[in-house]
DRENDO-598591 format. One record per residue (C-alpha): residue number from 0; residue in three letters; x, y, z. Coordinates in Angstrom, 2 decimals, always signed. Example, Ala and Ser with C-alpha at 12.3 -4.5 7.8 and 13.67 -1.06 7.14 Angstrom:
<vopas>
VOPA   nr  rest       c1       c2       c3
VOPA    0   ALA   +12.30    -4.50    +7.80
VOPA    1   SER   +13.67    -1.06    +7.14
</vopas>
This chain:
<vopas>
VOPA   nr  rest       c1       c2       c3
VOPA    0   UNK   +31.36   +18.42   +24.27
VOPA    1   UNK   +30.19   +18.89   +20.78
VOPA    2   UNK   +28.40   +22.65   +20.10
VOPA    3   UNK   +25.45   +20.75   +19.05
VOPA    4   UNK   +25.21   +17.80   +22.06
VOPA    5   UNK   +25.30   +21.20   +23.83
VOPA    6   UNK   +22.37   +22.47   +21.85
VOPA    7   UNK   +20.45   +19.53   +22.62
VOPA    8   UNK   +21.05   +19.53   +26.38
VOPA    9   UNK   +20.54   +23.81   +26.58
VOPA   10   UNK   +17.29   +22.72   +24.56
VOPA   11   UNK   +16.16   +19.68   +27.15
VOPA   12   UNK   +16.94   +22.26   +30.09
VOPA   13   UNK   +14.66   +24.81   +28.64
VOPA   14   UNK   +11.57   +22.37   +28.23
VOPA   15   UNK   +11.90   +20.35   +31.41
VOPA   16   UNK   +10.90   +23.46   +32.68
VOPA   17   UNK    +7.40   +23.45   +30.75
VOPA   18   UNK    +4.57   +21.45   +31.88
VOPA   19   UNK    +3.64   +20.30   +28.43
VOPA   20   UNK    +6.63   +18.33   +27.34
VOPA   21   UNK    +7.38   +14.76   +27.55
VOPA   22   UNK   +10.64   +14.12   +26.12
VOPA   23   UNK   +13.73   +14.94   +23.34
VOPA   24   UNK   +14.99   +12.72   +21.72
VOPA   25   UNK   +18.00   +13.04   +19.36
VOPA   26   UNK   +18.46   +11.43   +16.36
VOPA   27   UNK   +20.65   +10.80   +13.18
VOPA   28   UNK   +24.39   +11.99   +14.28
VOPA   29   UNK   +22.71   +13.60   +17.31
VOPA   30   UNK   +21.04    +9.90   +18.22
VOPA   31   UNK   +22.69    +6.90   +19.28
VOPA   32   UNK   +25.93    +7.52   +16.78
VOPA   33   UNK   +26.58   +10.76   +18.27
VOPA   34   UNK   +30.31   +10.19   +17.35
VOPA   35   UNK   +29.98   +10.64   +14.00
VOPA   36   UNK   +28.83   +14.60   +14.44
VOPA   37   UNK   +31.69   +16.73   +12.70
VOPA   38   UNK   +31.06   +20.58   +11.20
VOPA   39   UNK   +29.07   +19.55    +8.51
VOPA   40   UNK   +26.39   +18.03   +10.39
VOPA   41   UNK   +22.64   +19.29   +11.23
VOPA   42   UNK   +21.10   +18.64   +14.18
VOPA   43   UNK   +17.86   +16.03   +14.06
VOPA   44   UNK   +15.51   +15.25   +17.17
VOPA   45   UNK   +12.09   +14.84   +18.08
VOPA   46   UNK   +10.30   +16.76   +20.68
VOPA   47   UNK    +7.62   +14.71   +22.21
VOPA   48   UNK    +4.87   +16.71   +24.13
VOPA   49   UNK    +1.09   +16.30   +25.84
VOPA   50   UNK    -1.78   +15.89   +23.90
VOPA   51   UNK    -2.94   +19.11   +22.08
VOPA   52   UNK    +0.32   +20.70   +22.65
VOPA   53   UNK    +1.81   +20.01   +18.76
VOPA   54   UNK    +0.76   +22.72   +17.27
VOPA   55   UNK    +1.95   +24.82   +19.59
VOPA   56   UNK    +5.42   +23.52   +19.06
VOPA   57   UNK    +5.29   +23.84   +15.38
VOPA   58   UNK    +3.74   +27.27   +15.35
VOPA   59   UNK    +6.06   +28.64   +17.88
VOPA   60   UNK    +9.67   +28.74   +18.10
VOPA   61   UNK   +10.40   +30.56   +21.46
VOPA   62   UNK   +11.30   +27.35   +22.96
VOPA   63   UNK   +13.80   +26.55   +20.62
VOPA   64   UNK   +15.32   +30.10   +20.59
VOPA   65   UNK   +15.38   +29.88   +24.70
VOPA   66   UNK   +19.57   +28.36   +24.02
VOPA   67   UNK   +20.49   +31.03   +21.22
VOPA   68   UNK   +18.76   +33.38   +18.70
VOPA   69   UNK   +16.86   +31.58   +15.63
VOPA   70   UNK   +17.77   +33.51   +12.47
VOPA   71   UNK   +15.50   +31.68   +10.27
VOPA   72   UNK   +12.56   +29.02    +9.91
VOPA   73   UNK    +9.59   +27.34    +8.27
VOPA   74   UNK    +7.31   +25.06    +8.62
VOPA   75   UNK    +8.36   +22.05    +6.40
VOPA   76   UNK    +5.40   +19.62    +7.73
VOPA   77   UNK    +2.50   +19.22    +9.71
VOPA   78   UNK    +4.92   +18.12   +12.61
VOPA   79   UNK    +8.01   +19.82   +11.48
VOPA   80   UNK   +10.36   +22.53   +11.05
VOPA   81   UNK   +13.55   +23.27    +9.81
VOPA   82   UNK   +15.59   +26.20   +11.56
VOPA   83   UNK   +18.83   +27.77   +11.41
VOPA   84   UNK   +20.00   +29.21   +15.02
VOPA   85   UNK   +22.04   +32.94   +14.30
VOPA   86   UNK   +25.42   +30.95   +15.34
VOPA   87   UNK   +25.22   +28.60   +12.31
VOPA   88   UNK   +23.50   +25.12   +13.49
VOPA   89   UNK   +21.40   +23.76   +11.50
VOPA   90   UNK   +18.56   +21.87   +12.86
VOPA   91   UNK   +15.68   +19.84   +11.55
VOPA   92   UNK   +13.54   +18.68   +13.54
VOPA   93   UNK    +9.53   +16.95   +14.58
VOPA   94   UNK    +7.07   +17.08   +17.12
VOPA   95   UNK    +4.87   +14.61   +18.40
VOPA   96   UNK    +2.57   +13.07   +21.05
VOPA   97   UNK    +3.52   +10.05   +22.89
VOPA   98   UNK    +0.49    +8.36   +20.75
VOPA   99   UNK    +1.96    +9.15   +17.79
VOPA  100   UNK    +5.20    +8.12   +18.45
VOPA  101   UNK    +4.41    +5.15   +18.95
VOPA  102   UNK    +3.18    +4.47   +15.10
VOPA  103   UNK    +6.43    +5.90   +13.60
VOPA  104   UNK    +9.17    +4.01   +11.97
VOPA  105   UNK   +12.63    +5.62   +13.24
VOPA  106   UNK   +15.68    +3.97   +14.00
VOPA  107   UNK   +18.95    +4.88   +16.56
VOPA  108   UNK   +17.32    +7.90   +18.63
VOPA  109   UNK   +18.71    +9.20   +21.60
VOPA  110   UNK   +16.84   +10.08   +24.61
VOPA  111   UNK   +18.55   +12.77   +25.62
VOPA  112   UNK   +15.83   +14.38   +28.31
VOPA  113   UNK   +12.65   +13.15   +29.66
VOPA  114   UNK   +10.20   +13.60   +32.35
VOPA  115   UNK   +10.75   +10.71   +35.38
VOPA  116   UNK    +6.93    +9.62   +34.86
VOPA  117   UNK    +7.50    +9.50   +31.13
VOPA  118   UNK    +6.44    +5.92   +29.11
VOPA  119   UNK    +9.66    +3.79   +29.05
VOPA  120   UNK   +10.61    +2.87   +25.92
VOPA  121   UNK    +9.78    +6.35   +24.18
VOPA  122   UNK   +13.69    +5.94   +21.80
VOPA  123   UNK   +12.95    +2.55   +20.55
VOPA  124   UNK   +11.01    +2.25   +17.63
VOPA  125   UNK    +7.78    -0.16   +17.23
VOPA  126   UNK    +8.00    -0.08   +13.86
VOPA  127   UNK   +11.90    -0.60   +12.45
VOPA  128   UNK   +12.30    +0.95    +8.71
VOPA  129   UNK   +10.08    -0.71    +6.07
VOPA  130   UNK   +12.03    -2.80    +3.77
VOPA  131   UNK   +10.66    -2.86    -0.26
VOPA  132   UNK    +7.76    -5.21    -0.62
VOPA  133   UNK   +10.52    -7.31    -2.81
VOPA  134   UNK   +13.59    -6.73    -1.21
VOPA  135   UNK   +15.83    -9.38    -3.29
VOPA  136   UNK   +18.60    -9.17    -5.39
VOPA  137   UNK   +16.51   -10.13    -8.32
VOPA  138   UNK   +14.31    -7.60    -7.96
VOPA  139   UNK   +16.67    -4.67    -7.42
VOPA  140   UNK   +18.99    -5.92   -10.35
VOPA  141   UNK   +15.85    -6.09   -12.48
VOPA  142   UNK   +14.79    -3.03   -11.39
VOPA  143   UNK   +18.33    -1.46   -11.83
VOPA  144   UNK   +18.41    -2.88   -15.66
VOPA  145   UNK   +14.79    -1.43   -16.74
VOPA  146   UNK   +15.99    +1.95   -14.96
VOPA  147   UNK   +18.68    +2.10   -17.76
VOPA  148   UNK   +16.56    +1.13   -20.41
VOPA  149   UNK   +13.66    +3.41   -19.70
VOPA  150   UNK   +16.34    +6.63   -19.16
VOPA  151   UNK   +18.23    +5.73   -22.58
VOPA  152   UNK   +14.45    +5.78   -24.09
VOPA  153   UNK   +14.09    +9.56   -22.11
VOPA  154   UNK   +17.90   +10.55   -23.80
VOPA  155   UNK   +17.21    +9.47   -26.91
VOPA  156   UNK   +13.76   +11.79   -27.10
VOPA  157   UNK   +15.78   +14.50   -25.41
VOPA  158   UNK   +14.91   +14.37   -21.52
VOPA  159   UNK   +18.43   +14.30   -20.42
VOPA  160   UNK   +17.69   +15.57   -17.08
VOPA  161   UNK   +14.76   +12.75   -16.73
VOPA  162   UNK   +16.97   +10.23   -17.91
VOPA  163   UNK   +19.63   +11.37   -15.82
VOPA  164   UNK   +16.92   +10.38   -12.96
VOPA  165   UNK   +16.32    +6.92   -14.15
VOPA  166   UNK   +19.81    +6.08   -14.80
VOPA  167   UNK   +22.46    +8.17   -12.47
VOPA  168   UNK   +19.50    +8.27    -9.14
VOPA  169   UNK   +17.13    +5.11    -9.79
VOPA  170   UNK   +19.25    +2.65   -10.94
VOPA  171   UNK   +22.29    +3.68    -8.57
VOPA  172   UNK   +20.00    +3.45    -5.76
VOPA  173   UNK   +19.07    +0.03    -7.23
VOPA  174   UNK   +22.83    -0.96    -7.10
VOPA  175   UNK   +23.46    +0.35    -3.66
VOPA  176   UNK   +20.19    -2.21    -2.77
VOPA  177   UNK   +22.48    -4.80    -4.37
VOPA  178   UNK   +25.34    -4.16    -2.22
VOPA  179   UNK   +23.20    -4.03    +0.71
VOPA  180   UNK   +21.89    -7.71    +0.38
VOPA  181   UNK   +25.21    -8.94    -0.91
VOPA  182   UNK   +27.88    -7.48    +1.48
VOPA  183   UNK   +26.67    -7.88    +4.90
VOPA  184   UNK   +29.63    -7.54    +6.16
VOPA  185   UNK   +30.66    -3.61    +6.85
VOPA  186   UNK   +32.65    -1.58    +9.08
VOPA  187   UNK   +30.23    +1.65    +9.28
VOPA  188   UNK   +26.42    +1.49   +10.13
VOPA  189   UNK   +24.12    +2.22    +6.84
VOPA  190   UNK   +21.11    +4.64    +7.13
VOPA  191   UNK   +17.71    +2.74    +7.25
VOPA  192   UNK   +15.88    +5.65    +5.50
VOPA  193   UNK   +18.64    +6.82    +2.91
VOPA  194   UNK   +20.85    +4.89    +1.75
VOPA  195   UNK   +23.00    +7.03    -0.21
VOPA  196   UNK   +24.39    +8.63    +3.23
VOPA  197   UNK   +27.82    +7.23    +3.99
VOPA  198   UNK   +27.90    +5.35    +1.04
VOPA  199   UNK   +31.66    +6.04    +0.86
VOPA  200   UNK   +33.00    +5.20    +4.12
VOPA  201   UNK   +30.19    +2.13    +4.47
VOPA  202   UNK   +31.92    +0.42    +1.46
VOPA  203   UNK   +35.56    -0.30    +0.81
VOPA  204   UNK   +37.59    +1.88    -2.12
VOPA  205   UNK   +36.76    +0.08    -5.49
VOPA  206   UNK   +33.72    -1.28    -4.46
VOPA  207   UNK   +31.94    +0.90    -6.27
VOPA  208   UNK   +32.64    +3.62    -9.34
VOPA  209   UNK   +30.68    +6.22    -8.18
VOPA  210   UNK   +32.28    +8.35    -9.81
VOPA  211   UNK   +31.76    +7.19   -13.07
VOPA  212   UNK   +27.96    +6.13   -12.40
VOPA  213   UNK   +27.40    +9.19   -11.38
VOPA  214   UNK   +28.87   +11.66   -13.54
VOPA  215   UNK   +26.57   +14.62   -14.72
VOPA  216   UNK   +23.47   +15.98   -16.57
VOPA  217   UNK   +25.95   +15.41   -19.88
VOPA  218   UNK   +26.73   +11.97   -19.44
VOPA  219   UNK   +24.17    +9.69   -19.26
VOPA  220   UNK   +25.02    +7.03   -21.91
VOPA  221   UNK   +28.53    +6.63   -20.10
VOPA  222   UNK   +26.82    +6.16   -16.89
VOPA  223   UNK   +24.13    +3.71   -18.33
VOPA  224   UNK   +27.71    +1.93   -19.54
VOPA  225   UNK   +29.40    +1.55   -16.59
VOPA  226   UNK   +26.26    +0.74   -14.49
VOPA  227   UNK   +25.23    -1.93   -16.73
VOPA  228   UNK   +29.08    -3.19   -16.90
VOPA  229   UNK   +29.15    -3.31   -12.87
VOPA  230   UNK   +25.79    -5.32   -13.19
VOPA  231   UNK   +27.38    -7.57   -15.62
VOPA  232   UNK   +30.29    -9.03   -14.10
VOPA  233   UNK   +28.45    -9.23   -10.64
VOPA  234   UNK   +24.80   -10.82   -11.54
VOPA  235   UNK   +23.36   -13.25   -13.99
VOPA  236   UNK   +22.06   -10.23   -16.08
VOPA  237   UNK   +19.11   -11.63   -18.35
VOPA  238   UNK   +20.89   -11.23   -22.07
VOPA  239   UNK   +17.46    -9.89   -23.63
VOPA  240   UNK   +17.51    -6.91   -21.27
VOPA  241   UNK   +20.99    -6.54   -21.70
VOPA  242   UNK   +21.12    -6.59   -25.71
VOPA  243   UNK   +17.90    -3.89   -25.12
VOPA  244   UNK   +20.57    -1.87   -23.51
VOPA  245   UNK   +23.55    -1.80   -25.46
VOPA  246   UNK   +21.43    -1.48   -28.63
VOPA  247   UNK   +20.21    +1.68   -26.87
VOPA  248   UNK   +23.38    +2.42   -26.30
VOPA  249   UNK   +24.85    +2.22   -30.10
VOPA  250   UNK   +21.70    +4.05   -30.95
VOPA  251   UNK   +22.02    +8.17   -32.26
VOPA  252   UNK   +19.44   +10.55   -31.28
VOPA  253   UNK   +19.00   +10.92   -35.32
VOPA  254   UNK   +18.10    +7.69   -35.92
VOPA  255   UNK   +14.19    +7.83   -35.72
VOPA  256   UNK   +11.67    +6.40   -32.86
VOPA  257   UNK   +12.50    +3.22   -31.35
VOPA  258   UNK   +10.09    +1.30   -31.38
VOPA  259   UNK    +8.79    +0.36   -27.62
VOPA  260   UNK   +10.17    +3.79   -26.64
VOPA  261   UNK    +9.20    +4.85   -22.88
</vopas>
């Protein structure tokens, strides 16, 4: 068994013994995809408890040092904490009432403990991941194209490191949405709430240039290049937009405002 499967059932032995817990659930590579957990991973779960017994979770670790010595924590939420156990795992992790479980949007959780007279149902989600209020390849390629333009606008006056946001984060994330709607078809399950995780084994090899969309604080016209490029010859790009950009593009930083600059 996997160190940390075995840190999540030492943990679910230590609080079946407590009178105010419910459930633990695992989640992320500890959840339902518990196959993917290799050295690099952290440990995610929820701990679900009785009413008026979060804060007593959150406030107090002794229950999660009960399987092995915690050598540091903090609070990282009203619910949550983030821990490191002496032995090197890494865990992150929430607590909740069965009441406010309920209301939360998660996705693939584990139920890896809970109490016989506990609500069935408590790993499946009523609420699956929101979607974006325009979730359409329009939108996102749109989206994508103004990223670029606003970030070249940001390198031009000298914010590299905002315009590395807008055009190496924001529009790349824009791009991934792209590949999302248009290639349904995958061998490895994507992440509902991040989308950059897995990115590389979710798509095939050439699918995307990460590499050079992504490739430093320095380099931001390049990456505006090869993003737009991708866009190009995969989208009916809007040529206004597009001339915007490449004008951008040709344009030196000692050339004087542009006019319309961000």
């Amino acid at each position: 068994m996997h160190p940390m499967l075995r840190r999540l059932d030492d943990l679910a032995a230590h609080l079946a013994t407590r009178p105010d817990t419910v459930a633990l659930l695992g989640l992320g590579s500890a959840g339902d995809e518990h196959d993917r957990l290799d050295a690099h991973s952290d440990l995610d779960f929820f701990v679900v408890v009785t009413d008026g017994a979060v804060p007593r979770y959150v406030d107090s670790i002794d229950w999660l040092a009960a399987p092995c010595p915690v050598a540091y924590s903090f609070i990282n939420d009203r619910n949550a904490r983030k821990a490191l156990y002496a032995d090197g795992i890494f865990v992150e992790y929430a607590v909740f009432t069965v009441d406010e479980l309920t209301r939360l949007p998660f996705a693939g959780a584990r139920v890896v403990w809970q109490r016989p007279d506990a609500p069935a149902g408590l790993g499946e989600s009523r609420h699956p991941p929101a979607c974006p209020p325009h979730d359409t390849p329009a939108f996102h390629l749109n989206e994508a194209l103004t990223n670029l333009y606003v970030g070249l606008h940001r390198e031009l006056r000298g914010e590299h490191l905002s315009a590395s946001r807008f055009i190496q984060s924001y529009a790349v994330d824009r791009v991934l949405a792209l590949l999302r709607l248009t290639s349904p078809d995958v061998t490895h399950r994507r992440d509902p709430f991040d989308p950059a995780r897995r990115v590389e084994q979710v798509y095939p090899p050439g699918a995307l240039p990460l590499a050079a969309m992504v490739p430093g604080y320095r380099a931001n016209r390049a990456a505006a290049r090869v993003v737009l490029e991708w866009l190009e010859a995969r989208f009916p790009v809007d040529p206004v937009i597009a001339a915007a950009i490449r004008n951008l593009l040709a344009t030196s930083p000692d050339d004087g405002p542009e006019s319309g600059r961000a």
